[in-house]
C-alpha positions in Angstrom: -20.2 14.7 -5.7 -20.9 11.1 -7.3 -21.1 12.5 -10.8 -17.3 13.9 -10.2 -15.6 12.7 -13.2 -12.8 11.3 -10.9 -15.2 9.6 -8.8 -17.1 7.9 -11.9 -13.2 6.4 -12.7 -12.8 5.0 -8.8 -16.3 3.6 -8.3 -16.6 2.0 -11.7 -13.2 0.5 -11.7 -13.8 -0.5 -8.6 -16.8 -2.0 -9.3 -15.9 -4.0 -12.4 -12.8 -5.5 -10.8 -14.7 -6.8 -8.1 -17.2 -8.5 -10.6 -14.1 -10.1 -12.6 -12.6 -10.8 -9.7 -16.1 -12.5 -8.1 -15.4 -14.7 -11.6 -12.5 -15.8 -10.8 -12.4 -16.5 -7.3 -15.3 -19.0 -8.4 -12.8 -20.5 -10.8 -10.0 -20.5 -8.3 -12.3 -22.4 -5.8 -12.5 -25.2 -8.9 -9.1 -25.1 -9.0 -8.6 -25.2 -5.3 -10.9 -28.4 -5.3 -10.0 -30.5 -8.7 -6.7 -29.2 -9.3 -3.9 -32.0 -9.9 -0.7 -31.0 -12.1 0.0 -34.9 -12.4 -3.6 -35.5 -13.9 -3.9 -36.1 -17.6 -7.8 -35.6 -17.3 -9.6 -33.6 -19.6 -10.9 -31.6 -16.3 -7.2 -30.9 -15.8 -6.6 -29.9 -19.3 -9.3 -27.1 -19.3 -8.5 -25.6 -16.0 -4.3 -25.6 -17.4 -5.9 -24.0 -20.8 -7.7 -21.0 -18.6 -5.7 -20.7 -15.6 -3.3 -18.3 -17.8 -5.6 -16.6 -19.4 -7.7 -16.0 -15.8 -4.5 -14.9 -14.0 -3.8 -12.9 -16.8 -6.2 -10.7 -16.4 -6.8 -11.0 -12.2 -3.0 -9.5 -12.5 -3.5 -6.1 -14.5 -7.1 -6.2 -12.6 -5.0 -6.2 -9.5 -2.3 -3.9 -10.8 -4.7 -1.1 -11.8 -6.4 -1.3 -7.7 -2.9 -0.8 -6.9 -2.5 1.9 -8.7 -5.8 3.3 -7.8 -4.7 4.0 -4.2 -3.2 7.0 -5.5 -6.0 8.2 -7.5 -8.5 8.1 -4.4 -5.9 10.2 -3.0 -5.7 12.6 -5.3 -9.3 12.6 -5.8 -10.1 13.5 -2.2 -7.4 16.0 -2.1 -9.4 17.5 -5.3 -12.3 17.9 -4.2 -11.7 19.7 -1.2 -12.6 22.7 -2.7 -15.9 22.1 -3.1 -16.3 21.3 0.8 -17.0 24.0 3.8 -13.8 24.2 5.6 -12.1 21.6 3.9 -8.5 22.8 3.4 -6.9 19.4 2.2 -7.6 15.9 1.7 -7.8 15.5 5.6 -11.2 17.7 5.2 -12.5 15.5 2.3 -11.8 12.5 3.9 -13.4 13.5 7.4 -16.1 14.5 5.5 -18.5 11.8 6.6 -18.0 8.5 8.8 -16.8 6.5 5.4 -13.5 8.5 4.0 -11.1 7.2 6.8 -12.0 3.7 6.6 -12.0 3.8 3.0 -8.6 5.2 2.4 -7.3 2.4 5.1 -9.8 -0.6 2.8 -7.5 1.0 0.2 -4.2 0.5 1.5 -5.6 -3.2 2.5 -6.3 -3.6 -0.9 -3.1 -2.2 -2.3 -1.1 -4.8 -0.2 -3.1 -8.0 -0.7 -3.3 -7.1 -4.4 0.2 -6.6 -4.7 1.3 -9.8 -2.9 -1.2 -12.0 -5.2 0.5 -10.2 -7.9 3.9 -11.5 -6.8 3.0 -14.4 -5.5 1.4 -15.2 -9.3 5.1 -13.9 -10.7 7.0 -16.9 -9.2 4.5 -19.5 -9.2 4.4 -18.8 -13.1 8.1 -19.5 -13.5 7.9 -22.9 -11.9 6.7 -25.4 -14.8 4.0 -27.3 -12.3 2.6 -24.2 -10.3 3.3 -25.5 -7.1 1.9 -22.1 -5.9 -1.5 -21.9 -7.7 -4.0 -23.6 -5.2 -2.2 -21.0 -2.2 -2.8 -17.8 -4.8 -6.4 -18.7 -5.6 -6.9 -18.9 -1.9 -5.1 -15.7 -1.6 -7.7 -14.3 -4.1 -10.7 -15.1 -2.1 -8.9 -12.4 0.6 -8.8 -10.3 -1.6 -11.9 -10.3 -3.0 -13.5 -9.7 0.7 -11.0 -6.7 0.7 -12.2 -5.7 -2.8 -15.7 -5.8 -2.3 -15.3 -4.1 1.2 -13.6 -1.1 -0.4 -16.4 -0.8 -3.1 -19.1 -0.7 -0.6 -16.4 1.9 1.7 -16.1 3.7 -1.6 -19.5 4.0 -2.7 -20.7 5.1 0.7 -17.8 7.8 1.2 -18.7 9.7 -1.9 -22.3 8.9 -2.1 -22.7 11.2 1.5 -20.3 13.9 1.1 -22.8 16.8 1.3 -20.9 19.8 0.6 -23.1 22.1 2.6 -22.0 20.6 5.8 -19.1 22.0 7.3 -16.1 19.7 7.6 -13.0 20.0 10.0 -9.3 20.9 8.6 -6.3 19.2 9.1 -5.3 22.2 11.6 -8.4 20.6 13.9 -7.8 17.2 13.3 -3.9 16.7 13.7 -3.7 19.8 16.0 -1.2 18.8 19.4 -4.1 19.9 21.8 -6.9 17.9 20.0 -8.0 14.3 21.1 -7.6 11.2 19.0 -5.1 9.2 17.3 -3.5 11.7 15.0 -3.4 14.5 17.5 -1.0 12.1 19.6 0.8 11.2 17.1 1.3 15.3 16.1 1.9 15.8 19.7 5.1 13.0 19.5 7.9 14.9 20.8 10.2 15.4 16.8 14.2 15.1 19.0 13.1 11.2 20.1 11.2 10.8 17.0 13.9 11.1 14.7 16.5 9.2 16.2 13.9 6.3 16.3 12.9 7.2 12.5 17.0 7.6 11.2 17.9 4.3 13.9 15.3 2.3 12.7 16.0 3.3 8.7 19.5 2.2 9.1 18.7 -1.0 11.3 16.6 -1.4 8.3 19.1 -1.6 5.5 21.5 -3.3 7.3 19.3 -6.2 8.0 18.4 -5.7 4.0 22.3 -5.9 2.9 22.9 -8.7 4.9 19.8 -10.5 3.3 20.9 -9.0 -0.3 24.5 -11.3 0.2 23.0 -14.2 2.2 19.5 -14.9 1.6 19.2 -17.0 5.1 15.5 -17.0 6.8 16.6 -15.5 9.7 17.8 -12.3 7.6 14.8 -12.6 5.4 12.3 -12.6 7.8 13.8 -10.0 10.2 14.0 -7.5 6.9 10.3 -8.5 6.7 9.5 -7.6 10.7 11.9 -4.6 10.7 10.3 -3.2 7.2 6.8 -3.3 8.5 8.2 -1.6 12.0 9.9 1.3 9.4 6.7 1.5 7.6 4.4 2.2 10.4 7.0 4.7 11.9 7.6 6.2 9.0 3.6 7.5 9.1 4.4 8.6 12.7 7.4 11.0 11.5 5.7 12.3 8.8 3.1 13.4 11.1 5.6 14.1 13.9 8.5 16.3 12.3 8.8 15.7 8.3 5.9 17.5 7.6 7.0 20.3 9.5 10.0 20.4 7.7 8.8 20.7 4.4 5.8 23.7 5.5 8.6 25.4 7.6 5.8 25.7 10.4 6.3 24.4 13.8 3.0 23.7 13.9 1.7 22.1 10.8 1.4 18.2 10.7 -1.0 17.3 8.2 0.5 14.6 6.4 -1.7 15.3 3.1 -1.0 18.8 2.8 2.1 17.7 0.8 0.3 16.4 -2.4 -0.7 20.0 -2.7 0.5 21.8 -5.9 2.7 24.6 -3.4 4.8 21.9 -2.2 5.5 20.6 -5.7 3.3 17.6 -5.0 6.2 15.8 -3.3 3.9 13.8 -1.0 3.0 11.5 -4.3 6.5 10.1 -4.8 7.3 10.1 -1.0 4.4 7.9 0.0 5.1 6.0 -3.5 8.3 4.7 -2.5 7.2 4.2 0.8 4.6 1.8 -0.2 6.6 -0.1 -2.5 9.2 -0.5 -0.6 7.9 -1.4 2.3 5.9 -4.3 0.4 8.7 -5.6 -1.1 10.6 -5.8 1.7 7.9 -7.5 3.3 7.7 -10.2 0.1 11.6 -11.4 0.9 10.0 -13.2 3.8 6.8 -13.9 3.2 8.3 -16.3 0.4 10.6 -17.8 2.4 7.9 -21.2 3.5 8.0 -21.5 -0.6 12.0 -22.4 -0.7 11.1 -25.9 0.8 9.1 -26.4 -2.6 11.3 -28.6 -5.2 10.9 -26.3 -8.2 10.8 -23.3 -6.0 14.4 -23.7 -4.9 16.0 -21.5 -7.3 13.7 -19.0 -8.1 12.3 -18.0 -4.4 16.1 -16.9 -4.1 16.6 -15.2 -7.2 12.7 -13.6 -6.5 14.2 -12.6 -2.6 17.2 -11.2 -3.5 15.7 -8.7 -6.2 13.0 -7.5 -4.1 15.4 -6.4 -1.2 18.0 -4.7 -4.0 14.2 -2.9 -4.6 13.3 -2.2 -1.0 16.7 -0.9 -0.1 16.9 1.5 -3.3 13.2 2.3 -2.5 13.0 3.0 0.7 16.7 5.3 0.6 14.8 7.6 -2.2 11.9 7.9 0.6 14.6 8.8 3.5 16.1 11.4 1.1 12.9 12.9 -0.4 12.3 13.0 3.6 15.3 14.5 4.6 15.5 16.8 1.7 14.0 20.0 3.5 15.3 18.8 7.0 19.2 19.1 5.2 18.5 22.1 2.9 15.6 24.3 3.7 16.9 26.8 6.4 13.8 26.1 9.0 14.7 24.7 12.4 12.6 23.5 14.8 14.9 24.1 17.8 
């Protein structure tokens, strides 16, 4: 299963970001120790000459594990054919102890990547980088997380055997199995979507008000209250979307949607879920940075762009969602 061609991409990508980023964590911990913007050392000079160039490249580095969330993905959901009873990603994943935890190192990953690359957005506006000692500290998180889901990664497909028989999503998010994702199948769908549509539009409102006013007490409730969507969000997938778009009352697999018969919708619906759930996130995880002189002006520029991009994000993911709940003619009641 290793020499999978798809595999080969994830574990070698994987493994020569983590050895860049290695390099320049070690950097960042020199700039960390000897960095001062006020300096006119020659020290000073050489770390200004290859901070640019370093977080140049940790950015696309960074940009490509982001992206590569979607290719592990679609990777396990490949090779589920090649697995004993595997009907799905679901199969692929439970395939040995690693998949799980690797898919959730992943989506670590794909947030802490995507915050250093915004962090390293603003802090490159502001003439002195009053943010770079914070982002190279960032970086050392995420090369724990990196590193983490190399070893997760390298484990998961090194010990699929495909002679073993795996369980199917039918087992594993079946309403009378035990576990975490049975319970959440088992969620009762009338309660679940008026949390799921209250807490969308609880949601927005919070992000319209922080669109016009950009005050912390906005910002950082979009922040809480995007985070709350996100993680309920996962719960109505499993608990009633799904159900929707297989037009079976009793199929909850929330991977079973990348598959080619449902037009691979899952891809874009999980797509703008993530992004906009992170950027909504971002408007007030910034906000500390406003009290910084030469962060005045562009934290509230940066914060009132990335909710416009949460809002519009996260409605395509509530009408993708709603889509076969509206239009299909399957009811669950």
């Amino acid at each position: 299963m290793i020499l999978h061609p798809a595999v080969i991409a994830l574990l070698l990508s994987s493994f020569i970001i983590s050895c860049m980023m290695l390099y320049s964590t070690y950097f960042g911990l020199q700039i960390v120790r000897k960095w001062d913007i006020k300096s006119g050392s020659e020290v000073q000079l050489n770390l200004e000459r290859r901070t640019y160039l370093v977080s140049t490249l940790v950015q696309y580095a960074l940009l490509f594990e982001v992206i590569s969330i979607f290719l592990f993905i679609y990777t396990a959901e490949d090779i589920h054919t090649l697995l004993v009873g595997a009907m799905c990603a679901t199969g692929s994943l439970n395939a040995n102890p690693f998949g799980f935890p690797a898919l959730y190192a992943k989506i670590a990953v794909f947030f802490a990547a995507a915050s250093w690359i915004a962090v390293n957005h603003i802090d490159n506006k502001a003439e002195d980088y009053p943010l770079i000692k914070w982002k190279y500290r960032l970086l050392i998180a995420v090369l724990v997380l990196l590193i983490t889901e190399f070893i997760l990664q390298f484990q998961y497909f090194l010990k699929i055997n495909p002679n073993v028989i795996t369980s199917c999503c039918g087992v594993m998010f079946g309403e009378k199995s035990k576990g975490i994702a049975s319970s959440l199948a088992a969620f009762p769908p009338l309660p679940a979507k008026i949390l799921f549509y209250s807490l969308f539009a609880v949601t927005i409102a919070i992000g319209i008000a922080s669109y016009k006013h950009q005050r912390k007490p906005f910002t950082c409730l979009l922040s809480i209250f995007t985070f709350m969507f996100f993680i309920f969000s996962v719960v109505a997938i499993i608990s009633f979307v799904s159900l929707y778009f297989y037009q079976l009352p009793t199929h909850h697999c929330p991977f079973c949607i990348l598959q080619k018969e449902y037009y691979y919708i899952g891809y874009p619906l999980y797509a703008f879920l993530f992004a906009g759930t992170f950027l909504g996130i971002m408007v007030g995880a910034v906000e500390r940075f406003k009290k910084i002189h030469s962060m005045n002006r562009i934290i509230p520029y940066a914060q009132q762009r990335w909710t416009l991009y949460s809002i519009i994000f996260l409605t395509i993911f509530m009408i993708i969602a709603s889509a076969p709940i509206i239009l299909l003619p399957f009811r669950l009641y």
